[in-house]
TORTI-591864 format. One record per residue (C-alpha): x, y, z. Coordinates in steps of 0.2 Angstrom, whole numbers, plus 5000, padded with zeros to 4 digits. Example, Ala and Ser with C-alpha at 12.3 -4.5 7.8 and 13.67 -1.06 7.14 Angstrom:
BEGIN
506249785039506849955036
This chain:
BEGIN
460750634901461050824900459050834901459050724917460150814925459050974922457650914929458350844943458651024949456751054947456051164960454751044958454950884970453850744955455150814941456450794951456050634958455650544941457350624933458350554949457650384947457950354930459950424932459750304948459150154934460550214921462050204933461850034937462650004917464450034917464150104901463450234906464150284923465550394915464550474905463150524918464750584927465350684915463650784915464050864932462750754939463950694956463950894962461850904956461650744968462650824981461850994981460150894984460750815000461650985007459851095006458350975007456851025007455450985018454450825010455650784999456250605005455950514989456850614978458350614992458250434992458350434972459850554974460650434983460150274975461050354958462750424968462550254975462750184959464050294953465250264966465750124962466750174952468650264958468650394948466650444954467250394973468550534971467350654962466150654977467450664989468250824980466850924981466450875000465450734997465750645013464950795022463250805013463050625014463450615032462050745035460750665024461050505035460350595047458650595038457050545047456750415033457050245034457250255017458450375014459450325027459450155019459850235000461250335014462050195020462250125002463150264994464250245012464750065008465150094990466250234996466950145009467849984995469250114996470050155011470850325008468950385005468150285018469550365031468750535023467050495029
């Protein structure tokens, strides 16, 4: 995980994509959502959606596809929300891609089961 989350800082947009997907792929196991978590990978997946640069829809909609998955977890909703999640998501809705606003609305509705963060957003 430390590796993934390494490459998914890559300046290049196919490292980064390919790392994303696969933290993406290993968040859906309960197993290892606390541990990806534990990697600092919520604020890497934030930081992606606050600067994005140009062409870089499908890792943004990998990014979100793994904080997607994470979230549905309490301890991972209040993670994103403490270091301004709610922001940086709301921004990335505002994508031009279908796709990433589809991943977008995802990591919304799994934020939203509780209603302390959803009021955030």
């Amino acid at each position: 995980v430390p590796l993934l989350v390494t490459f998914a800082r890559s300046e290049s947009d196919g490292v980064r994509m390919q790392a994303l997907w696969t933290l993406a792929n290993l968040a859906v196991h309960p197993e290892f959502r606390q541990e990806i978590a534990r990697e600092r990978t919520i604020p890497a997946l934030l930081d992606s959606f606050r600067d994005p640069a140009p062409g870089t829809h499908h890792s943004l909609t990998q990014a979100a596809r793994a904080l997607s998955n994470l979230v549905v977890t309490s301890e991972n909703r209040a993670e994103t929300m403490a270091h301004v999640g709610g922001e940086a998501i709301l921004r990335c809705a505002l994508s031009e891609s279908n796709e990433v606003q589809q991943a977008v609305a995802r990591v919304i509705v799994n934020l939203s089961y509780e209603v302390g963060v959803a009021m955030q957003l």
